[in-house]
N, C-alpha and C positions, 0 to 999 in steps of 0.2 A: 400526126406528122408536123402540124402547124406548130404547136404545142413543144415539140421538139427541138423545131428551128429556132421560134422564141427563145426556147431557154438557153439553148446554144448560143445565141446571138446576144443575150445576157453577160452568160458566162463569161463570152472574148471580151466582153465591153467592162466586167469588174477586175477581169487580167489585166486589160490595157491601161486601168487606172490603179490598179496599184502598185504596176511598175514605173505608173510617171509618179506615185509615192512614193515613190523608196529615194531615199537617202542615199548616198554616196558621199561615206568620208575620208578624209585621206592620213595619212598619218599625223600629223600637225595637226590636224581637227581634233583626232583622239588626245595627242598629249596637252594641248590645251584645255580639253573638258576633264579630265584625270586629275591635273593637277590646279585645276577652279573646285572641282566637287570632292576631294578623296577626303575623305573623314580622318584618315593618320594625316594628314598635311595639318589640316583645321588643328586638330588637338597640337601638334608640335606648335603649331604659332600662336596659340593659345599658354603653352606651356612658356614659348618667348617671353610672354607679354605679360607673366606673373615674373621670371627671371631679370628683365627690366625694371620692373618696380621694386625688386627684392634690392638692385644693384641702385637704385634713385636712393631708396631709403636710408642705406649704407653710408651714402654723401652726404645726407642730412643728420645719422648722428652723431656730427661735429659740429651742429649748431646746440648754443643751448635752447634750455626748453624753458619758456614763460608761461602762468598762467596766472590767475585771477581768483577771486571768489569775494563772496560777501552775503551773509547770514541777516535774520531778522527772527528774532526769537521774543515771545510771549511768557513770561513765567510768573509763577504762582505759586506760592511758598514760601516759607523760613530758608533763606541762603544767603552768602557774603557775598556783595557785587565787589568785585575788584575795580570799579569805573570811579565809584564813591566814595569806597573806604566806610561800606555803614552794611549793617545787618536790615534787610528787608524782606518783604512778605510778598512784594509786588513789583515788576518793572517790565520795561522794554528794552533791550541790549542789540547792539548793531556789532559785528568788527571785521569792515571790510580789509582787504588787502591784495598787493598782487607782487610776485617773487619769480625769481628767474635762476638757475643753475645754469652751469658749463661744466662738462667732466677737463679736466685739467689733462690728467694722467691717469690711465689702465694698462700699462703694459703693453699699449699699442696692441689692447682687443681690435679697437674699432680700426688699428689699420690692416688687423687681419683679415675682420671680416670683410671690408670693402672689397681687398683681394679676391676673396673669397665666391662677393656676386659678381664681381667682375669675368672671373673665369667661369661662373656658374651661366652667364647670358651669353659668353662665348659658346659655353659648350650648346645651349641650348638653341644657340643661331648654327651652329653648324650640323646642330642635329635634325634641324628644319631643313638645310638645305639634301641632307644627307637622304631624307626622306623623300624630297621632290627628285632627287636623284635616281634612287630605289624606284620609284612610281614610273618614272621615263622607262628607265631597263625593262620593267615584266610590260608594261605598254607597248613598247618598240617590239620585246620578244612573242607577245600574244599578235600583234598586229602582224608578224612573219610567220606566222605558222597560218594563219588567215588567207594569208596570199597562197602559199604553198598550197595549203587545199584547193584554192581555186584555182588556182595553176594544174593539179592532176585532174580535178575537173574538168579543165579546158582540155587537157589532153584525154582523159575519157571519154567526152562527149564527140571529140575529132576520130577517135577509133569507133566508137558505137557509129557515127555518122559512116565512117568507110565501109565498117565491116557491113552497115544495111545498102551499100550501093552495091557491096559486092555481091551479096543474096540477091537483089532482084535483077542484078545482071543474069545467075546462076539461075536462076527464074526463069527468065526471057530465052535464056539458050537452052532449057529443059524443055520450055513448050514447043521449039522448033524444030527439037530431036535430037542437038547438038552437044546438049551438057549432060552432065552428071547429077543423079537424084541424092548419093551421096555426097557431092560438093555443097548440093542445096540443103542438107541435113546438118553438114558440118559447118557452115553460116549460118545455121537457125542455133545452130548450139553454142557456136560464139557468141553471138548476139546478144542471146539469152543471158549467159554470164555477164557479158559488159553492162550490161543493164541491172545487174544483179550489185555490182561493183559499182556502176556509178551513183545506185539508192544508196550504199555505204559510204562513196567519197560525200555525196551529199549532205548525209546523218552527219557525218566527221566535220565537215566546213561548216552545218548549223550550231556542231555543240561549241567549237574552237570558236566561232563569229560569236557567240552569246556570252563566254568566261569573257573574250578582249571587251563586249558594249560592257559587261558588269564589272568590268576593271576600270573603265572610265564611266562610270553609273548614267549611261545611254539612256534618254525615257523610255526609246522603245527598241528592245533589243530583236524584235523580230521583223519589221519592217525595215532594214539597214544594209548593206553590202561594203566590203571594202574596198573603195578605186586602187584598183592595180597601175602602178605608176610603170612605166616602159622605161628600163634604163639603158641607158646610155653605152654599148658597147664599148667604146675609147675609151667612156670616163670608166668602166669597169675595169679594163686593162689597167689605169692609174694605180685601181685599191688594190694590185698585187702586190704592190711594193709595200714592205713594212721593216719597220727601224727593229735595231738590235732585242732580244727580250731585255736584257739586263737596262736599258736605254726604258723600255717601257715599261715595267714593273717600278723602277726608279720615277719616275713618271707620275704615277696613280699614286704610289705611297705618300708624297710628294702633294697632291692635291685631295686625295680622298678627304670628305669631311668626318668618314664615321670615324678616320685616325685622329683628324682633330679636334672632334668631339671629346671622345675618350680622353684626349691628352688635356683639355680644357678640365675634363670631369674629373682628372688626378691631382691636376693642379690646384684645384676647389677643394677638394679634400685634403691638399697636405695645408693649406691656410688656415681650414678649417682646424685640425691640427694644433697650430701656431695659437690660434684663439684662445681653445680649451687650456693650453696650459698656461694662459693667460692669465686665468683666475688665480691662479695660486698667488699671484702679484699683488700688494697693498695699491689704491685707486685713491686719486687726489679731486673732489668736487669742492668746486665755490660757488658761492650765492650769495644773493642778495635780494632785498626787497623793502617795502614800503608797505604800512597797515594804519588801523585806524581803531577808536573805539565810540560807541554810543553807550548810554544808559538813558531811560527817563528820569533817572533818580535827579540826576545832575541841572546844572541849570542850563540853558540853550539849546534851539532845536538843533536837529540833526546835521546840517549842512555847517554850524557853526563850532559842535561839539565835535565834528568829521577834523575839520580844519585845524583847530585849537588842539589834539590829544595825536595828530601824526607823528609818526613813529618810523625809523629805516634803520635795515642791519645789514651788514655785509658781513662774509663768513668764510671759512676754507673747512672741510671736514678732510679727515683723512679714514680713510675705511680699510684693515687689518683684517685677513681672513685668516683664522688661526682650525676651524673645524668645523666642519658641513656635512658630518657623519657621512664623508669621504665620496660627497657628489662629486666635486671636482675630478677626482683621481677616474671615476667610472665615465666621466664626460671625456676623459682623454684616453682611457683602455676603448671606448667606442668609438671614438675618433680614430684610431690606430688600426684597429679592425679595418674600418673603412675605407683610410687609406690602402689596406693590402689588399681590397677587394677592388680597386678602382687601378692598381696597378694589373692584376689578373685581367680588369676588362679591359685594360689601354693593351697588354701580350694578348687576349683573342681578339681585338680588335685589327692586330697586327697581323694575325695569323689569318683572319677573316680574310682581308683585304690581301694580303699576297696569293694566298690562293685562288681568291676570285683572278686574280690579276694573273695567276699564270693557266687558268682554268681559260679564260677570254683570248689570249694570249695564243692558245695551242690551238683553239677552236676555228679563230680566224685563218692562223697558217694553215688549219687542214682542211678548211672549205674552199684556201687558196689554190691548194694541192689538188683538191679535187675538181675544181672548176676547172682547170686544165687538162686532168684527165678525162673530166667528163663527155668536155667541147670537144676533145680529139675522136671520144669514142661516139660521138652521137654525130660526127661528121661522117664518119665509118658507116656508122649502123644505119642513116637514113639513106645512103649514096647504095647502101647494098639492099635494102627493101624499095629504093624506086625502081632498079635494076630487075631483082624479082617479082616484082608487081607487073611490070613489062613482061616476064617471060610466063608467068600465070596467067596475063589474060588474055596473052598468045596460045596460052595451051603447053606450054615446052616446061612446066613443073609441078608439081604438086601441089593438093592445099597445105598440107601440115609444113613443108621449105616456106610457102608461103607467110602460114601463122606462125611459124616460129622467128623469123625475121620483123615480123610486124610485132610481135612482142618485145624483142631487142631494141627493135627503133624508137616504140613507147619508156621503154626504161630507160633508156638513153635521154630521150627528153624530158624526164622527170627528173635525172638524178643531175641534168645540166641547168635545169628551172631551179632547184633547191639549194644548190652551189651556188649560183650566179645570184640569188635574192639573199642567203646566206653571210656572200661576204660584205653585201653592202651593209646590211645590220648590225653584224659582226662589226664590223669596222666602227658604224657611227658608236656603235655601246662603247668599243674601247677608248674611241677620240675622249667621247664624254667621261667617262671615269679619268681620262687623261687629262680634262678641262681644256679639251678642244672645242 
């Protein structure tokens, strides 16, 4: 018996501490850790920051390009030094120099391609944000299905809680001779089932609580709860009000990044385009530079024969593409391709995004619709089970008037909790796609 109460007295004391364990987050906690941790966020800003340097590089070539060099060679053998002007067997030859080019003219490649990263780091910044966008919506939408279980929760454990006062009321009036063996039988077998039903709302709130911590990669997705926020009746009446569809769909089109992405990634492509048939264009480079020569043959060290035999040239080349066993032509048949596949994804992009937009759209109005049917019917239904609650434990009705009223008034209060938390999220998802 000691032995017993120990372990009992254990057990309350490792419940008591892992409830002052537990976590409590709220929704801004999750979409903050979602989009610090999401591993698609990471790679898009990653994807940026190669898109960036593609579009730096672009600006750089219009500068020309300088370099250097300078050899020291060893030889051994019958050969003509060109330094000398004699036939030798043996020397040392130096012949430093350093030269510089500017492309002149290409057909305005280089101002295609600049186009070209310029649109390609747009698309790839708005496909960053397009992403943190995506991550908020299934965050927000996991975080509302979270509550809703624990909203039928709360309302399953508030029927389990009544229906076991009503049994040992039915209890207490059995053993004084007063009640019914059958009313005690039909609250053990309620009971039974609520209890049966709230181990399944329970299963359902742990598996939905574990997808929303693994949507924002939670360290511990089992010690966690979501803080249910109490809103604001007034301000709930506000979110009934909603602008025209045509007004919001216009709206979202309007700000979506995945449309301007696309439209960024088409525009890349038709420059990209513009480039390739660029080449088929004669290109104008100049340069110039400055060299030098050593031999040992000669007479003076090195610093003196460097100095003495300086040499500089200036130049324009002109470069004629006449045949490239028709690379050109297949650079601009793939370019063409691509273009027509970046106009297909900028139409599903479009199609994407309106239909989200009238999906969200319809969703919101009919949780609106329903929240007012609901709040009417659960005013109804709970006004007629306090009524009957009164005349059953008066004696003046039945169990089953009883349980069937008490079942109306639970569904009532489930289907007004899922409406009323529905439209707030409803709402913030479209504000947001709205860039509200």
């Amino acid at each position: 018996m000691r032995k017993f109460i120990f372990g009992l007295i254990l057990l309350i004391g490792a419940s008591v501490i892992a409830q002052d364990s537990v976590r409590v987050l709220s929704l801004e906690e999750c979409l903050d850790m979602a989009l610090s941790r999401n591993l698609a966020i990471k790679r898009s800003q990653n994807n940026l920051i190669a898109a960036q340097s593609n579009r730096k590089q672009a600006y750089f070539n219009y500068l020309p390009s300088i370099g250097a060099s300078v050899d020291y060679n060893l030889i051994d053998g019958t050969f003509f030094d060109n330094n000398s002007g004699q036939i030798i067997s043996q020397a040392r030859t130096s012949s430093p120099s350093i030269s510089s080019n500017v492309l002149l003219f290409n057909a305005f490649s280089n101002h295609h391609l600049l186009n070209q990263r310029k649109r390609e780091s747009d698309a790839a910044l708005y496909a960053l944000d397009d992403t943190k966008l995506s991550i908020r919506a299934t965050v927000i939408r996991n975080y509302l299905t979270v509550l809703l279980d624990q909203e039928n929760l709360k309302i399953s454990n508030q029927r389990l809680s009544l229906l076991e006062q009503q049994l040992n009321r039915e209890k207490k009036r059995v053993s004084v001779g007063v009640g019914s063996p059958e009313t005690v039988y039909n609250f053990q077998s309620q009971a039974s089932t609520e209890r049966l039903n709230n181990v399944n709302l329970t299963n359902a709130y742990r598996r939905d609580m574990l997808v929303l911590l693994q949507s924002v990669q939670f360290s511990d997705p089992i010690a966690s709860q979501v803080q249910i926020q109490d809103l604001d009746m007034v301000e709930l009446e506000d979110l009934l009000e909603v602008d025209e569809f045509s007004v919001v769909v216009d709206e979202i089109l309007a700000f979506s990044y995945g449309l301007k992405s696309a439209d960024a990634s088409k525009n890349a492509t038709n420059s990209s385009l513009k480039g390739a048939k660029s080449a088929r264009y004669p290109s104008i480079t100049a340069g110039a530079g400055i060299g030098s020569q050593f031999s040992s043959v000669n007479e003076g060290d090195y610093v003196s024969q460097i100095e003495d035999r300086k040499r500089s040239f200036i130049g324009a080349t002109l470069s004629i593409p006449i045949f490239n066993r028709y690379r050109t032509q297949n650079q601009i048949d793939q370019a063409k391709v691509s273009l027509l596949n970046a106009e297909i994804d900028y139409s599903q992009a479009l199609l994407n995004v309106t239909n989200s937009a009238q999906s969200d759209y319809l969703d919101l109005v009919a949780a609106q619709t329903q929240y007012v049917s609901a709040l009417e019917n659960y005013e109804a239904q709970n006004s007629t089970f306090e009524f009957i609650k009164k005349r059953f434990e008066t004696g003046n009705t039945d169990f089953y008037t009883y349980q069937e009223s008490l079942n109306n008034k639970n569904a009532a209060e489930a289907q007004l909790a899922n409406a009323k938390y529905t439209i707030v999220f409803r709402k913030r998802i479209l504000d947001m796609y709205r860039g509200k």
